[in-house]
NURORO-252080 format. One record per residue (C-alpha): residue in three letters; x negated, y, z negated. Coordinates in steps of 0.25 Angstrom, whole numbers, plus 5000, padded with zeros to 4 digits. Layout:
ALAXYZ/...
***
This chain:
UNK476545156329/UNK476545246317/UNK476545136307/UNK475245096315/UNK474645216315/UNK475145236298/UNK474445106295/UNK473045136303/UNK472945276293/UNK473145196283/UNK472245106288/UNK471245216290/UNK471445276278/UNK471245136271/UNK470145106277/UNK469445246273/UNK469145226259/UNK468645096260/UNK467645166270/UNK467445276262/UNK467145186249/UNK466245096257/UNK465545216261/UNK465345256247/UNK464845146240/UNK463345156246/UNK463445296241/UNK463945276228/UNK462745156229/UNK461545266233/UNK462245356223/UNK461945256210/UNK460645236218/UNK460045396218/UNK460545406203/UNK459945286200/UNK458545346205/UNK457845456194/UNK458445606199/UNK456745646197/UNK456245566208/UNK456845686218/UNK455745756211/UNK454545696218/UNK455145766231/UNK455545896225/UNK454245916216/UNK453245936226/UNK454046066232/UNK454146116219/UNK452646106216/UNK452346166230/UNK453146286227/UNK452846306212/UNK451446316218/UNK451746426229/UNK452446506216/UNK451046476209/UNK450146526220/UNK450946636222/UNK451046686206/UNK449546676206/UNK448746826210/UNK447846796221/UNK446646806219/UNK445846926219/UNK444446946226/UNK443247016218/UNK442347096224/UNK440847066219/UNK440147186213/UNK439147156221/UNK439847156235/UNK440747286231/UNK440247416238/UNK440947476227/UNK440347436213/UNK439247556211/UNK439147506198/UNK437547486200/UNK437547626204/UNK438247686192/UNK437447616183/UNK436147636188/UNK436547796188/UNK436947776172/UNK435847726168/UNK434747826176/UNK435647926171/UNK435647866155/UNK434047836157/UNK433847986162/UNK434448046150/UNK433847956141/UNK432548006146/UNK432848156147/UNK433448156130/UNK432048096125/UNK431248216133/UNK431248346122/UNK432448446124/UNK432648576119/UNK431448576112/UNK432048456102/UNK431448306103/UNK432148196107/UNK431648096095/UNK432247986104/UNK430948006109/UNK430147966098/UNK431147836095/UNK430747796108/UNK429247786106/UNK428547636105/UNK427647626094/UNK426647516091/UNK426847476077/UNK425347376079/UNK424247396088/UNK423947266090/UNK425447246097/UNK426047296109/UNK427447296102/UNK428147436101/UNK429247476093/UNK430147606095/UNK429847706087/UNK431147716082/UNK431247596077/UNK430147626067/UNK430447756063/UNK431747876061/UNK431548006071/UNK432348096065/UNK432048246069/UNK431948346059/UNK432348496065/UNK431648596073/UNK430348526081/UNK429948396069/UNK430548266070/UNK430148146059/UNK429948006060/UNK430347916048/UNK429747776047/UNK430647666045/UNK430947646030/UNK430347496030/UNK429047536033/UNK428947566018/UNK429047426013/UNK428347336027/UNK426947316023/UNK426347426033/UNK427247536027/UNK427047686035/UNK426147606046/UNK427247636055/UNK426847786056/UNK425747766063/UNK426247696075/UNK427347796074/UNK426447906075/UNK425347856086/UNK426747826095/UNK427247966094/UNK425648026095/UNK425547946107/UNK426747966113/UNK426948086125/UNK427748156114/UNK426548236109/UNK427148236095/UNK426248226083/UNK426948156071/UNK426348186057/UNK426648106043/UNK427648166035/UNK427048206021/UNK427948166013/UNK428448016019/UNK427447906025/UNK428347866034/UNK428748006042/UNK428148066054/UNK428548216056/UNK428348256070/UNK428248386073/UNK428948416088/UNK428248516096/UNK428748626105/UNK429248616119/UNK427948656126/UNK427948696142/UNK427248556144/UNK428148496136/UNK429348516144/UNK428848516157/UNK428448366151/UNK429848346148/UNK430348376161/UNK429348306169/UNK429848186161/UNK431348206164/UNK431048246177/UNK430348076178/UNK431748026171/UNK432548096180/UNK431848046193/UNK431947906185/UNK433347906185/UNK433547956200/UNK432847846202/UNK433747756195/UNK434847826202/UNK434347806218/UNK434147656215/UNK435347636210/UNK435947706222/UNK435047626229/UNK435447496225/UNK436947526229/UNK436547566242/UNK435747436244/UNK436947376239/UNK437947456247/UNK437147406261/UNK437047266258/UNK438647256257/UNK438847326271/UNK437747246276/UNK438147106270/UNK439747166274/UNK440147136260/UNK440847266260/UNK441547356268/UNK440847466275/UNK441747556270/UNK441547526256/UNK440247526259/UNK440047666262/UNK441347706251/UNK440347636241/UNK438947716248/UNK439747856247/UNK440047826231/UNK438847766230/UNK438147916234/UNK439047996226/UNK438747936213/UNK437247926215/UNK437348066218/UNK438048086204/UNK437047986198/UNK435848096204/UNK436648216198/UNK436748146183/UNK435348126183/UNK434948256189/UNK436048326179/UNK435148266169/UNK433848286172/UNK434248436173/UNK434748456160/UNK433548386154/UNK432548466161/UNK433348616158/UNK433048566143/UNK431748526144/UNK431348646151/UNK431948736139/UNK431348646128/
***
């Protein structure tokens, strides 16, 4: 019974590696198979994931994007304000420096004047393009022709135009010709009379009310502005009355420059 038993394990035991090798060839077969087959075609599996991922990273490095507000649509931008106050400001004191102060002449003045060079043309030129202001001390101021006026065929015709446009202007100056050079006006300023200032004072008192003007519209434009964004609900109605109460302070400001201005002027012009 034992001698069975010893030949049946061996039995076994023989029969085992043959299973085992039988078992292992068709692996050994796949085997030669799968190395036989380009290690690369595992990509076409594997790439897509990579792709879908590498895009997520993309999309996520990139910043998002962010919205702009049009300058039109933002309660905010007083820029139309600002600039509107400048330039009645700028024009105001403009005006103001050609008026006479302190009994001295402003001979910007004078540049400014259009003279017809022909009377048979419309066309002006500024003064100063034709002639040198230059002011001379105490209450004279000359003109000086340009120098090539000597050699154009209608040499000194110039003075003529000059001094019809300074005679006709609301100056009241009386230019005489200079002795000594054909091509020199002397013009003899004359004091500061009671009429005279109050002339100049009524004139700034026109520019100042000019550039109030310029101020209120300007104010009034936001406004308009301002009403259509709460209305059209491009705006939130508590920017909108953020950007109404800036919008009072600095037209008030704008109000008080000018003001400031016209002030000072008219103090001077009152002493002249």
């Amino acid at each position: 019974m034992q001698r069975i038993i010893t030949h049946s394990t061996r039995s076994i035991a023989f029969r085992i590696p043959i299973a085992r090798t039988q078992r292992l060839q068709p692996l050994q077969a796949l085997s030669s198979v799968q190395h036989a087959t380009p290690l690369n075609s595992r990509s076409f599996a594997i790439s897509p994931t990579l792709y879908k991922k590498k895009d997520k990273a993309k999309k996520s490095a990139d910043p998002e994007p962010v919205e702009t507000v049009n300058a039109a649509e933002d309660p905010f931008d007083l820029s139309q304000l600002h600039n509107g106050i400048s330039t009645a400001v700028a024009r105001l004191k403009d005006d103001l420096s050609k008026l006479r102060a302190g009994g001295r002449f402003n001979t910007a003045v004078l540049e400014g004047l259009r003279v017809h060079l022909s009377k048979d043309s419309k066309d002006t030129i500024k003064l100063g393009d034709l002639a040198q202001v230059v002011p001379k001390g105490g209450r004279m101021v000359t003109l000086l022709a340009a120098e090539e006026d000597v050699s154009s065929p209608c040499a000194g015709s110039h003075l003529k135009p000059l001094t019809s446009a300074i005679v006709s202007s609301n100056l009241s100056l009386t230019p005489q010709p200079d002795p000594h050079n054909t091509l020199q006006l002397n013009i003899p300023i004359p004091p500061p009379t009671k009429e005279s200032r109050d002339k100049n004072v009524q004139a700034a008192k026109q520019a100042f009310e000019k550039a109030s003007g310029v101020v209120r519209d300007s104010r009034g434009a936001l406004h308009k502005r301002l009403q259509d964004l709460q209305k059209k609900k491009l705006a939130r109605p508590d920017d909108v009355r953020k950007a109404h109460d800036q919008m009072e302070k600095i037209t008030e400001q704008g109000h008080k420059e000018v003001k400031d201005a016209f002030d000072a002027a008219k103090k001077t012009l009152e002493q002249a």
